[in-house]
N, C-alpha and C positions, 0 to 999 in steps of 0.2 A: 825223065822219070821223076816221078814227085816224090820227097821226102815224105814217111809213114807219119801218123800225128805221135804227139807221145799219150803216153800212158793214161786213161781218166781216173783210174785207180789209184798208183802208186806217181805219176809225173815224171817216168823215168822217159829217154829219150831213146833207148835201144830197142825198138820196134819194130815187125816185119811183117808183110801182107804173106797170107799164106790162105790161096784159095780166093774166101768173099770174107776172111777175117781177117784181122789185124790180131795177133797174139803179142806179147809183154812175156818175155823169159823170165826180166826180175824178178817179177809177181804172178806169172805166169794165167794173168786176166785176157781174156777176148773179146772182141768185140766187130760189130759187122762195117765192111769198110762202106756199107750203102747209107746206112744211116747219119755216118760220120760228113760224105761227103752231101748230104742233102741238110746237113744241121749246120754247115759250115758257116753259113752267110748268119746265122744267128744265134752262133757260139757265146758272140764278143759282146752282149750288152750294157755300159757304162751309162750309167746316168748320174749328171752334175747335183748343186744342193738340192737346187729348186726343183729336180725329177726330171730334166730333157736329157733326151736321149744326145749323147755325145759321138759325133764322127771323126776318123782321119781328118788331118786339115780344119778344123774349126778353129776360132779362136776362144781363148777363157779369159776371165777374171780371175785373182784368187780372192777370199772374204775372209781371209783370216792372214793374219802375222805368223809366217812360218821360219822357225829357226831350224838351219841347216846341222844335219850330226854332225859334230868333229872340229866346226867351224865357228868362227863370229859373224859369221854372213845370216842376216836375217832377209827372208821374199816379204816385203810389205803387203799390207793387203790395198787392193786394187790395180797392184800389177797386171796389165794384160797380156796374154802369152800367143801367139800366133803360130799357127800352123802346128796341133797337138798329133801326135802316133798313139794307139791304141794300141796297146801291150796288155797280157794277163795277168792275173796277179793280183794281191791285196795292192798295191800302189800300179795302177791301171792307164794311169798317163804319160809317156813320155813327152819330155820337153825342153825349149834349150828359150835361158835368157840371159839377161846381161850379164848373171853372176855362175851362168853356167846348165851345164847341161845337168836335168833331175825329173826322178818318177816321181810323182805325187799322187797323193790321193784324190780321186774326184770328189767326197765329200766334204774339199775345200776350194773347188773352183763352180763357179758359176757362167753357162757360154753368153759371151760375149752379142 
């Protein structure tokens, strides 16, 4: 059985099919579960500076000097990063390098 999506409304994760709907108790929003799974495959669209569209498994560039929170670790720009995940979210890329695993933002990588 497949986990309910969460919320488009509120983003909560406590969700339940009931019927051909998906209903949200938090926020108490509905939504049809046909639509969701027919929108599935082009929910996730990321696209890098230059405007291409970004997949699983691609590799990036980064084009800027990113300094890390918290830390003195700065990502030089022209760092390449190999094999990117696509996560939601204001920071859309997950990714792991020399200095460690981090989301970024796609409009500071450019694909490889």
């Amino acid at each position: 059985m497949t986990t309910p999506p969460p919320c488009p409304h509120c983003s909560m994760d406590n969700t339940y099919p009931d019927g051909d709907l998906y209903i949200c108790p938090d926020c108490g929003h509905e939504w049809p579960q046909q639509a969701d799974e027919a929108g599935d495959e082009d929910a996730l669209v990321v696209k890098d500076a230059n405007g291409q569209l970004l997949s699983d498994g691609d590799s990036v560039v980064l084009i800027k000097d990113l300094k890390v929170k918290g830390t003195s670790t700065t990502l030089k720009v022209g760092t390449k990063i190999k094999g990117i995940r696509l996560v939601g979210g204001d920071h859309a890329v997950d990714c792991k390098t020399d200095a460690g695993s981090f989301l970024l933002k796609a409009e500071f990588l450019k694909k490889a």
